[in-house]
C-alpha atoms as an extended CHARMM CRD file, in Angstrom:
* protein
*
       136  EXT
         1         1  UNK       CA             14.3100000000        8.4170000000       -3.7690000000  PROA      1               0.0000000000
         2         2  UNK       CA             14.6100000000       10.6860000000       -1.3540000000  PROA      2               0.0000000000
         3         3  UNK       CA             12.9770000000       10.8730000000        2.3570000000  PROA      3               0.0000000000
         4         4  UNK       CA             11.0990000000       13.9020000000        1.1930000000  PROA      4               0.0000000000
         5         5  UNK       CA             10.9740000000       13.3300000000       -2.1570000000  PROA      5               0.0000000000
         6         6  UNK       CA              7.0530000000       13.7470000000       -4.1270000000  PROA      6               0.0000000000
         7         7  UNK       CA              7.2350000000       10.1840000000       -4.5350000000  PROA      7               0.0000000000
         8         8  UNK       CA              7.9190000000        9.0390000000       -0.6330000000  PROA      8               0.0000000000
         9         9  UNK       CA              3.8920000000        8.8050000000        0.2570000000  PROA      9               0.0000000000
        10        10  UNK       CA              4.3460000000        5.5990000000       -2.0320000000  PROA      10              0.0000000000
        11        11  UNK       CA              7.5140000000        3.7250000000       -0.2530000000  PROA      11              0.0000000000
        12        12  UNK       CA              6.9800000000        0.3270000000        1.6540000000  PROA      12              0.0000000000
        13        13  UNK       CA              3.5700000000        0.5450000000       -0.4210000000  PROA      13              0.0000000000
        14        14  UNK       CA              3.3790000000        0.7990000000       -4.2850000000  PROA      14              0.0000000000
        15        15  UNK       CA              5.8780000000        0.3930000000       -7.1420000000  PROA      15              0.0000000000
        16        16  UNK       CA              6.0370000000        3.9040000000       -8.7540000000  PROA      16              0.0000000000
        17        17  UNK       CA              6.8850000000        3.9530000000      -13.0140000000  PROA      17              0.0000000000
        18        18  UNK       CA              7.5180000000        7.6370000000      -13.6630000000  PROA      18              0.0000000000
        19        19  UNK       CA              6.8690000000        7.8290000000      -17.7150000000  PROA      19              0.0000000000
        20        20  UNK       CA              8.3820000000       11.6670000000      -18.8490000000  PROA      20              0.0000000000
        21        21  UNK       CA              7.9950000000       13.1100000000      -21.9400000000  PROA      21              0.0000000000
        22        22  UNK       CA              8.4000000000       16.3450000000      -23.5740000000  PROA      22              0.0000000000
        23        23  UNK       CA              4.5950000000       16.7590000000      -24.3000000000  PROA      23              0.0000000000
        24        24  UNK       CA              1.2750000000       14.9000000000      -25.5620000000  PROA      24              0.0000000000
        25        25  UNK       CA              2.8200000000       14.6160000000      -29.2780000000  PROA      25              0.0000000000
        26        26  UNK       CA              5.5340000000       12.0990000000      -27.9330000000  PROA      26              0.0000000000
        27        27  UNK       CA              5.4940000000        8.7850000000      -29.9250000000  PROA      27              0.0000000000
        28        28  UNK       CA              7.4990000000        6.8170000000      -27.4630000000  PROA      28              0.0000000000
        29        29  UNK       CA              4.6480000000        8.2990000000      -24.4080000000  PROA      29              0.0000000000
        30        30  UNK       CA              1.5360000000        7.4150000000      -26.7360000000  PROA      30              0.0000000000
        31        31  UNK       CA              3.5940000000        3.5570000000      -27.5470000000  PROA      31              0.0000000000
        32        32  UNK       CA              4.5280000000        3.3710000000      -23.4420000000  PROA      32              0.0000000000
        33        33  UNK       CA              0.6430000000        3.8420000000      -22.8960000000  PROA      33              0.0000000000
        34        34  UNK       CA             -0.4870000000        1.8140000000      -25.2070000000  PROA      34              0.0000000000
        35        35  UNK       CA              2.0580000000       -1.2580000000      -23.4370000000  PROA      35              0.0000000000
        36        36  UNK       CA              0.5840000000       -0.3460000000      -19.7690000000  PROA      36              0.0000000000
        37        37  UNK       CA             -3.0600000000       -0.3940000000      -21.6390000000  PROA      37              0.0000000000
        38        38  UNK       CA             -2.4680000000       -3.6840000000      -23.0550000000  PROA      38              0.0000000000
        39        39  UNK       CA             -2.1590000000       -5.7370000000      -19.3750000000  PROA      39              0.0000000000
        40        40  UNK       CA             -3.4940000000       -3.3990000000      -16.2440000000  PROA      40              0.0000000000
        41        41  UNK       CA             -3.8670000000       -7.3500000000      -14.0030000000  PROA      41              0.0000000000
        42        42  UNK       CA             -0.4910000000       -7.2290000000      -14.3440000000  PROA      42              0.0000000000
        43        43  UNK       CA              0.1610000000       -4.1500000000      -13.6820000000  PROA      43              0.0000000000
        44        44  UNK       CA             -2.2370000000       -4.3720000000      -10.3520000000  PROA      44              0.0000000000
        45        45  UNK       CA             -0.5860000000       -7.4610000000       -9.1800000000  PROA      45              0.0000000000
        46        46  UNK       CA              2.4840000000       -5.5470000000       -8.9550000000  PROA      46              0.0000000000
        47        47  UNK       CA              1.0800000000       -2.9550000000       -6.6620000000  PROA      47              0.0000000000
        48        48  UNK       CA              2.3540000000       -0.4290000000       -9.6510000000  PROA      48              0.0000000000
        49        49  UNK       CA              1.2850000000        3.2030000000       -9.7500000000  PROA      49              0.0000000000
        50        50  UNK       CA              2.0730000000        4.7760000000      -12.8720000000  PROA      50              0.0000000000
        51        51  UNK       CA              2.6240000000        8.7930000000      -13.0710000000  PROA      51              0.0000000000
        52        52  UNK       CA              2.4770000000       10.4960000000      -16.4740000000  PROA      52              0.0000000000
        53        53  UNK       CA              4.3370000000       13.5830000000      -17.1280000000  PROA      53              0.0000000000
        54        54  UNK       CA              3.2020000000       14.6220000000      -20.7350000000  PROA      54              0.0000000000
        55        55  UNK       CA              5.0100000000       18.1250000000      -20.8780000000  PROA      55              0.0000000000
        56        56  UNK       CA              3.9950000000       20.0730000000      -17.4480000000  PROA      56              0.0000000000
        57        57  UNK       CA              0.5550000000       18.3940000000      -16.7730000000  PROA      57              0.0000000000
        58        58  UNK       CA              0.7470000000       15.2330000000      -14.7240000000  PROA      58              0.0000000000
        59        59  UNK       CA             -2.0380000000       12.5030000000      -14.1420000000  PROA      59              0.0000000000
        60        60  UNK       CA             -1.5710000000        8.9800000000      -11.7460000000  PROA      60              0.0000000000
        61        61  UNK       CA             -3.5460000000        5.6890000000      -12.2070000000  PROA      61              0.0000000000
        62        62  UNK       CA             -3.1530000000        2.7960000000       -9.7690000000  PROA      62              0.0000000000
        63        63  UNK       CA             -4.4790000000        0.0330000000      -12.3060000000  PROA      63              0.0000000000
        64        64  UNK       CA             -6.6290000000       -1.4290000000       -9.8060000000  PROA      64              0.0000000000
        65        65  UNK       CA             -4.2620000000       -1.2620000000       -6.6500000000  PROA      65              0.0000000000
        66        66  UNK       CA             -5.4060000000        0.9810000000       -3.7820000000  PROA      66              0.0000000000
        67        67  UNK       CA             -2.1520000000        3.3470000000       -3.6430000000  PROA      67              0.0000000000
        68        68  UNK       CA             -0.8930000000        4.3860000000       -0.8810000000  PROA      68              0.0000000000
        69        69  UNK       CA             -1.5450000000        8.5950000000       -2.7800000000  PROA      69              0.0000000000
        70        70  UNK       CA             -5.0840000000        7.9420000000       -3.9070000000  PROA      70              0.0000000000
        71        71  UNK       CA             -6.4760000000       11.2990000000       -2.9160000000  PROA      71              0.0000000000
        72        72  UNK       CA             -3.8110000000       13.1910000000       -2.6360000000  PROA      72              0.0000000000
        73        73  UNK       CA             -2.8400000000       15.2100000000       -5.2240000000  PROA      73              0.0000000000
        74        74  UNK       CA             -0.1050000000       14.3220000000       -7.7930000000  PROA      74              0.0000000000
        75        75  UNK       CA              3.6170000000       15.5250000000       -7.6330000000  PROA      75              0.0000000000
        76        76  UNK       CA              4.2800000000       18.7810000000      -10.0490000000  PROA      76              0.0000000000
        77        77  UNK       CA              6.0880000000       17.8640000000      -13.2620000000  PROA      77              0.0000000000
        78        78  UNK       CA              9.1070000000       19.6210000000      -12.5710000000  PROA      78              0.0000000000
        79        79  UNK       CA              9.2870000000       17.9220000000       -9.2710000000  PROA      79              0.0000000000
        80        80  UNK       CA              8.6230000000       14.6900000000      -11.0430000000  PROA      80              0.0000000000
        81        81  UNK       CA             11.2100000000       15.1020000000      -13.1000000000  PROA      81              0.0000000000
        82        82  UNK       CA             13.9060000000       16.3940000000      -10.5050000000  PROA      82              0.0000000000
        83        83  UNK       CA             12.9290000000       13.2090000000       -8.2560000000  PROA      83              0.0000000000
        84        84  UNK       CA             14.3840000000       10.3420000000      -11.2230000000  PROA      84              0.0000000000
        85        85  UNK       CA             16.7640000000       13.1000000000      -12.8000000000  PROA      85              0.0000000000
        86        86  UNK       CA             14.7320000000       13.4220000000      -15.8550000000  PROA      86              0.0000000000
        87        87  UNK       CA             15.3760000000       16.4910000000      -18.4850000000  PROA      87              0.0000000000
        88        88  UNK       CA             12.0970000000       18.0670000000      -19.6290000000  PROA      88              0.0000000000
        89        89  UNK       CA             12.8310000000       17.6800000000      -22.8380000000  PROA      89              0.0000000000
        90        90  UNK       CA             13.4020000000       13.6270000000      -23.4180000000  PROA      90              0.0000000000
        91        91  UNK       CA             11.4630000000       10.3450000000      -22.8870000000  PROA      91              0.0000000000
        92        92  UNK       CA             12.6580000000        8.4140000000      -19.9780000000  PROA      92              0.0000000000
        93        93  UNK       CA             10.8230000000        5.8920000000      -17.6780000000  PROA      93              0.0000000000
        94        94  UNK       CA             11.6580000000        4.4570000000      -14.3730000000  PROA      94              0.0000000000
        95        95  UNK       CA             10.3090000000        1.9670000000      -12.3220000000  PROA      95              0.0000000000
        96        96  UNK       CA             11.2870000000        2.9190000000       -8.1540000000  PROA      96              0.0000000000
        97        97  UNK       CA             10.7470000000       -0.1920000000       -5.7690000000  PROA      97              0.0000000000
        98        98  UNK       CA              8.5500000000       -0.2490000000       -2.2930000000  PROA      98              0.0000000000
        99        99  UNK       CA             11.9470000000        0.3390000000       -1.0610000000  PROA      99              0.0000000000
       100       100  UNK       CA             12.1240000000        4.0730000000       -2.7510000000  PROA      100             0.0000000000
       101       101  UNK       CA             15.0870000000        3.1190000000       -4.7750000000  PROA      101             0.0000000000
       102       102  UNK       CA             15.7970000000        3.3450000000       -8.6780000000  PROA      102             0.0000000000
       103       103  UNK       CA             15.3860000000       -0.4070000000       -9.5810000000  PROA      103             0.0000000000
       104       104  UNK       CA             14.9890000000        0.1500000000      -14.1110000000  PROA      104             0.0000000000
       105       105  UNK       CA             16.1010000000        3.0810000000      -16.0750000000  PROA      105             0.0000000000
       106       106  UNK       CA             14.7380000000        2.9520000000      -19.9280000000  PROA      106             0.0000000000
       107       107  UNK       CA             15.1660000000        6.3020000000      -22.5340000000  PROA      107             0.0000000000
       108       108  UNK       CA             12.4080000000        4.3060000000      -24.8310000000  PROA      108             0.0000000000
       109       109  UNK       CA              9.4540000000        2.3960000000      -24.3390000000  PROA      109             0.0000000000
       110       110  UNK       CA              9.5770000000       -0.0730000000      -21.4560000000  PROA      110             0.0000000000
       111       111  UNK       CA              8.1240000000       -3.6030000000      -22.4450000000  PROA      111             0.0000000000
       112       112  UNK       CA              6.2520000000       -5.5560000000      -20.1700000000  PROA      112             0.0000000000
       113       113  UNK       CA              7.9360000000       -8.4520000000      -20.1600000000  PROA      113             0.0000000000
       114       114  UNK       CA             11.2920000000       -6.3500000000      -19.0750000000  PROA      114             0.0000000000
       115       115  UNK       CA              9.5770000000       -4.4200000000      -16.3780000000  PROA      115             0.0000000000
       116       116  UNK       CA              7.9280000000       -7.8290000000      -14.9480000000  PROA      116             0.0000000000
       117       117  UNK       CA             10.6530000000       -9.8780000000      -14.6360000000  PROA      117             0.0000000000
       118       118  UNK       CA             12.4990000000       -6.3970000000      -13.1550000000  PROA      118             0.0000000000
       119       119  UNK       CA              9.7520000000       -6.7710000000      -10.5030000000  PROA      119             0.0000000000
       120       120  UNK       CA              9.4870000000      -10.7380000000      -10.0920000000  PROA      120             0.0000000000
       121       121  UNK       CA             13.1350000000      -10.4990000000       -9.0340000000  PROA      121             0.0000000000
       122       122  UNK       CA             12.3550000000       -8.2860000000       -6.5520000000  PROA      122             0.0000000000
       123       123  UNK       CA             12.3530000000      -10.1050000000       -2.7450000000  PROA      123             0.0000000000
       124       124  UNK       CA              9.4830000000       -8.0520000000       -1.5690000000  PROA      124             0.0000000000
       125       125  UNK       CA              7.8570000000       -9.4620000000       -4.9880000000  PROA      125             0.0000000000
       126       126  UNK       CA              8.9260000000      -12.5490000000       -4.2570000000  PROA      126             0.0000000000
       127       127  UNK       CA              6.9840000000      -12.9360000000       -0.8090000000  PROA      127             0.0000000000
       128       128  UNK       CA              4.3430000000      -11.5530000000       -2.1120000000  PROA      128             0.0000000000
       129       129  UNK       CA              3.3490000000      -14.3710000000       -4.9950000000  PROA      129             0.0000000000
       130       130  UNK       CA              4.5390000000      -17.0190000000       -2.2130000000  PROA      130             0.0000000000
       131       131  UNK       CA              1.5930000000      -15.1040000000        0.0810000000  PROA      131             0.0000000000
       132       132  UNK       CA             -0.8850000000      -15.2700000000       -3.1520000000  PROA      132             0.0000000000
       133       133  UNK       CA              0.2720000000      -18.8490000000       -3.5780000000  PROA      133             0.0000000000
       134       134  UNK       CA             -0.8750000000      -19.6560000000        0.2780000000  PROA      134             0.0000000000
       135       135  UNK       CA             -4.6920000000      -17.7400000000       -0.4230000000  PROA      135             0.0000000000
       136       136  UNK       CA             -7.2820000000      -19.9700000000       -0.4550000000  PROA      136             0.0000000000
């Protein structure tokens, strides 16, 4: 990601999934919400902040983690799209790091399991469940 990309408000703070899709009708967006629906703990212990791109309108949820954006308003589609190389007119998801860097391309729905243990390999991850481990 770039220094002055729409995403960089989020590095050294939240994981960022861009999810892309041609529009609302998209089988492959309604399946990848219905995954991220199914486990939002998880999805808040990894400090993720998802951004949905359904077509041109875009919408953010933090699944419990305070991002680093709250507030502010989302990206624009097209610069959403331009920032992980996405066409407008396919499915793609990708999951940037803290760092700001590409970590998990996918052109279909992203399982969980995938995306966590993507994550959980992470260092930055890493210290951060040995810091949970260390809370009273």
């Amino acid at each position: 990601m770039a220094e002055d990309a729409p995403l960089a408000p989020h590095r050294w703070a939240d994981r960022v999934i861009v999810v892309v899709a041609p529009g609302e009708e998209s089988d492959a967006l309604a399946e990848q919400d219905r995954r991220f629906a199914a486990d939002p703990t998880g999805l808040a212990e990894r400090h993720l902040v998802v951004y949905r791109v359904a077509g041109e309108a875009v919408s953010r949820r933090s699944f419990g983690w305070s991002s680093a954006a709250d507030g502010a308003d989302p990206p624009s589609a097209a610069d959403l799209r331009a920032a992980i190389d996405a066409p407008a007119d396919a499915f793609r998801v990708v999951l940037i790091g803290k760092d700001g860097g590409v970590k998990l391309r996918a052109d279909a729905p992203l399982a969980l399991d995938r995306l966590y243990a993507t994550i959980d390999a992470m260092p930055m991850r890493r210290r951060e469940m040995r810091e949970q481990d260390r809370e009273p």
